[in-house]
Structures are given as C-alpha cells and as structure tokens.
N, C-alpha and C positions, 0 to 999 in steps of 0.2 A: 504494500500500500504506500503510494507517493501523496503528499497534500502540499497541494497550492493555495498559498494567499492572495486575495487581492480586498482592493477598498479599503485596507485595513487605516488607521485605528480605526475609523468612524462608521465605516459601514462595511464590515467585514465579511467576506464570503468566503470560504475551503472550496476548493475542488480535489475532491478524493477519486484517484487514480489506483484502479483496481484493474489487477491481474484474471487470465480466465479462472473463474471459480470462485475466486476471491471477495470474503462479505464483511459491511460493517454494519454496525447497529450503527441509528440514529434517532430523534424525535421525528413524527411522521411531518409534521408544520414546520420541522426546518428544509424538507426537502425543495430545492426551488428549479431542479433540471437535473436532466441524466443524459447518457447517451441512449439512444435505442437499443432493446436488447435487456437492460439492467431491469433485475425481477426484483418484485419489491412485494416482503413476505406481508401476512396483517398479522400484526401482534396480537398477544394476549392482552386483555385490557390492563394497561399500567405499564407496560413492555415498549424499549423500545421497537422499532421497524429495523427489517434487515434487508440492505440491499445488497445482491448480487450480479457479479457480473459475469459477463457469460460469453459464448465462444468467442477468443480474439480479445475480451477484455472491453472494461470500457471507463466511466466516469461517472461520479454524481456533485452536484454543485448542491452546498448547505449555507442556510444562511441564518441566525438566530433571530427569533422573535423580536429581540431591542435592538436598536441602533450599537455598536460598541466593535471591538474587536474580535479577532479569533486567532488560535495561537494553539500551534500543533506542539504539545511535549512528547518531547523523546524519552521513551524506558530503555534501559540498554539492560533488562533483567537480575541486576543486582541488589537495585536498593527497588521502593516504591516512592510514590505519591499519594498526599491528600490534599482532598480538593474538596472547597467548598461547594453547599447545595444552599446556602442563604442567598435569597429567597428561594430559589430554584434549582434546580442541576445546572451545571457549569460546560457538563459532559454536550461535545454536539456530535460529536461522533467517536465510535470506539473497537478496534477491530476484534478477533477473538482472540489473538496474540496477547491481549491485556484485558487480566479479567478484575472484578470487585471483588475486595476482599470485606467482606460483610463484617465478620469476626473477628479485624485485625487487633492484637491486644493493643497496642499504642492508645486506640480509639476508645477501647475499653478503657485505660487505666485513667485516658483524660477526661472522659464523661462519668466516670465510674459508676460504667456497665448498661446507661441508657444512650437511644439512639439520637445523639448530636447533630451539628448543621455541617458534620462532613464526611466522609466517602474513603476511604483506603482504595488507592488500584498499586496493581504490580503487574510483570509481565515484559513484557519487551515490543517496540513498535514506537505506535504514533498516536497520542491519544491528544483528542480535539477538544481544548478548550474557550466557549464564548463568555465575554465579557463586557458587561458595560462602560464605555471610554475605553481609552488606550490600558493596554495591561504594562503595570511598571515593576520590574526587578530590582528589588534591596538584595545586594549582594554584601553579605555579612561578611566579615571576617574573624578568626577564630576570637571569643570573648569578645566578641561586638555584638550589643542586644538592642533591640529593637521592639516597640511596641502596636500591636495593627490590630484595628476593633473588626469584629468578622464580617459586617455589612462590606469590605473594602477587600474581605482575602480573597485570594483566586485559589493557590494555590503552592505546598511546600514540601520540601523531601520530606520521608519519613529519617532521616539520620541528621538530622535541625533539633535540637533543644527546643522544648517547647512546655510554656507552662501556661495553664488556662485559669484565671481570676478572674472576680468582680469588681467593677469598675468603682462601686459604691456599694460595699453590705448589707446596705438596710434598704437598698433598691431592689426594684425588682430585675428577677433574672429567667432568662430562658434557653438550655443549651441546646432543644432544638431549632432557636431561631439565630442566639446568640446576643438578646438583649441583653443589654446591663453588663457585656461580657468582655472581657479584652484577650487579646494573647501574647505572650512574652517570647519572644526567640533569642536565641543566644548562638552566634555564630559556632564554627563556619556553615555556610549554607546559604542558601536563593530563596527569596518568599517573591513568591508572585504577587501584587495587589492589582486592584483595578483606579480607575481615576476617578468614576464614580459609580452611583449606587444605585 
C-alpha cells in the first residue's frame, strides 16, 4: 500500500494505492473516488468498509469529514502507536498489516482499566491519520517534557513517557472524552498535535 497527499494542511485528501488483492479498511463517508474495478465490502454496523482492489491493482481517494489534514504514519513493526478518538477516530484509513490493539496494557495502566479517548495500533505499514488544521510534531528530546490537553493530540509512540492528570481536582473529569484532563510527556519521542479542534 503506497499513500499520496495532496490539499494538505487544509483540505487534505490520501490517495491509497493498492496492489492486486490488496484491502484497506476505511469510514464509508470518507470514500470520495476509486479507480474502476475496486470492490467495496458493506460492513457490519459500526465497522469500518473494506476496499479492495483487484486484477492489475488500482486506487481509492479519502477525504475526512472536516476541513484539516491527513498524514500517513509509518509502523516499521517494532514499537506501536496511540492515537487519539477525541471526539472521533483519527483513523481514515488502515491496512490489515496494522491491527488495534484493544487490550494494550499501556492503555490499561493509564485509564486504569476503562475505555479512554485512545486507541493502541501496532503492526507495520501505513496507517492514515485525519486531523483538524495542520498536524504539528513536538519533537522531545530525552528529559524534555511537555504538556498537551487531548482535545489537541493526534497522536504518540507507545515508548514516550506518559503521565495522564487533572487539570483541576475538584473539576470535573472524563477519560472517555478527556475533559478536565491533561497529558505529560517526557522525552525522547514525537507527539503528534493538531492546530485545532
């Protein structure tokens, strides 16, 4: 799987370049073109859509529902990613080379043990993430900390320092939206943000 940008930051499209056979999940309302030929499964309600492409290969063009970017991460299968779902999934497109780790303890030990406003993937490939505004990398260096409230993450290694507080204690809080909530990183490591929200 190849992915092309274009329009990025502000009005970002992927075109996802598949081999014969070759399928990626995506949301069915991001699909905006394909090449002829690309079979396009119907999900399970909740599920994303799988498009495949077929003899010869071909192409599907995605675009997210807001205005903002899009920005292909590379897994190279060693470490993983998490990625934010505040407000929504981040994910626009995802192949089966990289899968969700539903379970990951990282996730567990930061929410302890309920489901939070983020996502564990691993795997190796190309996983497509949209964003509102331009997406901006804090490139930490080792014992260089950083503070980012989750309405603003995109996205960060799982091998990043990470500690998850309240922004105010006696405020209210929510870790599956991420109200009230901040997050601490501590180099070395890349936090993806967005520019806005």
């Amino acid at each position: 799987m190849e992915v092309h940008t274009r329009h990025t930051p502000t009005f970002g499209v992927a075109r996802i370049v598949l081999a014969e056979g070759e399928a990626v999940q995506a949301p069915a309302k991001a699909i905006m073109a394909s090449s002829f030929g690309v079979s396009v499964s119907r999900p399970v309600r909740g599920e994303p859509t799988v498009l495949t492409a077929p003899s010869g290969g071909g192409w599907v063009d995605l675009a997210p529902e807001t205005p903002g970017d899009v920005y292909p991460l590379g897994f190279d299968g060693r470490s993983g990613w998490c990625v934010s779902t505040v407000p929504e999934s981040r994910v626009l497109a995802r192949p089966a080379s990289i899968r969700r780790d539903g379970t990951w303890p990282g996730l567990q030990h930061l929410f302890g043990g309920d489901h939070g406003f983020l996502e564990h993937y691993g795997g190796t490939g190309s996983l497509v993430l949209s964003a509102k505004g331009p997406v901006d990398l804090l490139n930490l260096d080792a014992g260089e900390m950083v503070t980012v409230r989750p309405a603003f993450l995109v996205a960060y290694p799982d091998t990043i320092q990470v500690r998850l507080r309240a922004l105010d204690p006696a405020g209210p809080q929510s870790v599956r939206t991420g109200q009230g909530l901040a997050l601490d990183f501590a180099g070395p490591g890349t936090v993806l943000v967005q520019a806005r929200r």
